[in-house]
C-alpha positions in Angstrom: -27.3 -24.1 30.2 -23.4 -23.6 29.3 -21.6 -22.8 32.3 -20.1 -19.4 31.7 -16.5 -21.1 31.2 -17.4 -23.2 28.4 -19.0 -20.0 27.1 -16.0 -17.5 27.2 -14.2 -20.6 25.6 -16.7 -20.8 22.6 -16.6 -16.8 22.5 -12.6 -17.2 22.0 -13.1 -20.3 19.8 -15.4 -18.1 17.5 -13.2 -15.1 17.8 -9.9 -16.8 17.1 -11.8 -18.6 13.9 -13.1 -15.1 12.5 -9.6 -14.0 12.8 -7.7 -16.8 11.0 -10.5 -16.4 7.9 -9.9 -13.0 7.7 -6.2 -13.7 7.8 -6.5 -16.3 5.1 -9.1 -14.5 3.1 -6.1 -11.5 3.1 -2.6 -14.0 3.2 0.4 -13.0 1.0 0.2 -14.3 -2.5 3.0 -16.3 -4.1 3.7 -14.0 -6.9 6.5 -14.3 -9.7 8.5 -11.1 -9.7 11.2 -12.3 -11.9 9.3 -10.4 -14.8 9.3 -7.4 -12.4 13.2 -8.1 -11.5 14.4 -8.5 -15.1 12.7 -5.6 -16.6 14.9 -3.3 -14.2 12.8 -0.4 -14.3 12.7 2.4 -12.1 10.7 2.9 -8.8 10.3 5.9 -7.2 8.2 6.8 -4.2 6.7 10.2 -4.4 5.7 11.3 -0.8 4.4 14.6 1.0 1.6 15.5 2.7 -2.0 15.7 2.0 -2.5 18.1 -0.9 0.8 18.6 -1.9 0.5 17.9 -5.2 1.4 14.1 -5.4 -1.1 13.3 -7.9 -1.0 16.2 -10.3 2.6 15.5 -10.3 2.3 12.0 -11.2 -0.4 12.7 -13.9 2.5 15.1 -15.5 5.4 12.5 -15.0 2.9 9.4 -16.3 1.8 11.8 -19.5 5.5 13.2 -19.9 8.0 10.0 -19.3 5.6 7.3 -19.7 5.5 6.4 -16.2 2.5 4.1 -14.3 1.2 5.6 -11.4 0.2 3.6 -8.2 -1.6 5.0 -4.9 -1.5 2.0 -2.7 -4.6 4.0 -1.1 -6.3 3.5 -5.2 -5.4 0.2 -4.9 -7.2 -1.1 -1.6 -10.6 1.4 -2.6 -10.1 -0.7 -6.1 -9.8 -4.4 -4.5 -12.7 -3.2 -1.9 -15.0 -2.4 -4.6 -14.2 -5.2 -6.6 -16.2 -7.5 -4.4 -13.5 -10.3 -4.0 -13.0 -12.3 -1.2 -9.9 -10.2 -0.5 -12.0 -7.1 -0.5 -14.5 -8.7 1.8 -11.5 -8.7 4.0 -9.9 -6.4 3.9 -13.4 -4.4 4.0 -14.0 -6.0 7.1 -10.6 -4.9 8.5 -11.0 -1.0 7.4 -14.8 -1.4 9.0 -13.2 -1.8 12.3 -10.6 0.7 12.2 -7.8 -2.0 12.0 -4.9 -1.1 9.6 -4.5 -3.5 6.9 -1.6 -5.7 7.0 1.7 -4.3 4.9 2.2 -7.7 3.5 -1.4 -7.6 2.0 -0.7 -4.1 0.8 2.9 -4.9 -0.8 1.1 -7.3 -2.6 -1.4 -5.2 -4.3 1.8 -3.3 -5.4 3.2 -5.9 -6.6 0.0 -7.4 -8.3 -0.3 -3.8 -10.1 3.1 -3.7 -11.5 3.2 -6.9 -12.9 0.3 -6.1 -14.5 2.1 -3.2 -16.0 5.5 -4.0 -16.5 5.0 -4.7 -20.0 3.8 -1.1 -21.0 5.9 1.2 -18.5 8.7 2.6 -18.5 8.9 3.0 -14.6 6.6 2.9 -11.4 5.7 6.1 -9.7 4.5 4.8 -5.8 2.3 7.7 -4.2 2.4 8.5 -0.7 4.0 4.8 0.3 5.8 3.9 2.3 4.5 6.3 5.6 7.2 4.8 7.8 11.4 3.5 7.4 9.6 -0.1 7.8 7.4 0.1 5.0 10.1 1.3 2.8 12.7 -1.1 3.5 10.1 -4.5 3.3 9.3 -3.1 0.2 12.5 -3.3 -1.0 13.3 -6.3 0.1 10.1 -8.0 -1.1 9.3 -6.2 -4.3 12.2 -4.2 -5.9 14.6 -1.5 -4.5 13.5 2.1 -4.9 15.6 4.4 -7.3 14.4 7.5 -6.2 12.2 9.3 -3.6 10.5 12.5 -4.4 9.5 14.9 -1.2 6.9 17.7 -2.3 6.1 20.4 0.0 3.3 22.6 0.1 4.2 25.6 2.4 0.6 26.6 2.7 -2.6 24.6 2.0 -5.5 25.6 -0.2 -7.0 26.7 3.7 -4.1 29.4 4.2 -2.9 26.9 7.1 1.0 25.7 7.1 1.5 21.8 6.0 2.5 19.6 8.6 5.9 18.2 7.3 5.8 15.2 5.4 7.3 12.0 6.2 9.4 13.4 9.1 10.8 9.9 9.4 12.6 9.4 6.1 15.3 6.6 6.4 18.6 8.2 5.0 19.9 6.2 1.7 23.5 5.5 1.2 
């Protein structure tokens, strides 16, 4: 019988091993995003709370100006259900309650608008980034934003108040 030392040190062994496949299943991709970059279209994060009206305001924008809409929300249900390894993991991650890394999620943006740069005239982001952080790493990474749209609903469908969205908004020079 393992003493229990050698057991906690298998226990960690096998816990540090599930953690570095889920991280590889889920590491950044090398993506090109001189497509992206060149095509110098605009980005504009639409943000607010929960039933604000984000999406029916995107579905007008997208049908009025030609626009692609992304919910980085859309896109992590999508790779989930598409039953790649990435979904596995980040499945796995969700399961537990853990939030997904940002990297892994800027890179489902990214993914998505490469897809689309072709056919769009612009990128309408819904309801990311949540936090200064978010904002500025996407920048950085992907493309700077153009503009950022704040909806507020002064009373839900419920009669209650909205919390205030996005409380945390980094001020742009």
């Amino acid at each position: 019988m393992a003493s229990i030392h050698t057991q906690r040190r298998w226990t960690a062994a096998l816990l540090c091993a599930l953690a570095a496949g889920i991280r590889a299943a889920v590491e950044r991709k090398q993506l090109d995003l001189a497509p992206l970059r060149d095509a110098k279209l605009p980005v504009i994060f639409v943000l607010g709370g929960p039933g604000c009206g984000k999406g029916t305001q995107c579905e007008k924008i997208v049908k009025q100006y030609g626009f692609t809409h992304l919910s980085s929300g859309d896109l992590l249900r999508d790779e989930v259900s598409s039953g790649s390894e990435r979904g596995k993991a980040l499945n796995a991650i969700m399961e537990k309650g853990d939030l997904v890394p940002l990297e892994v999620v800027l890179d489902l943006l990214a993914e998505a608008m490469l897809k689309r740069v072709s056919t769009s005239k612009g990128f309408l982001i819904d309801g990311y980034p949540r936090e200064q952080a978010q904002g500025v790493q996407f920048e950085q990474n992907i493309l700077p934003c153009t503009k950022v749209f704040i909806l507020r609903s002064p009373r839900r469908g419920d009669g209650t108040a909205s919390p205030a969205p996005c409380q945390d908004l980094w001020a742009r020079g």
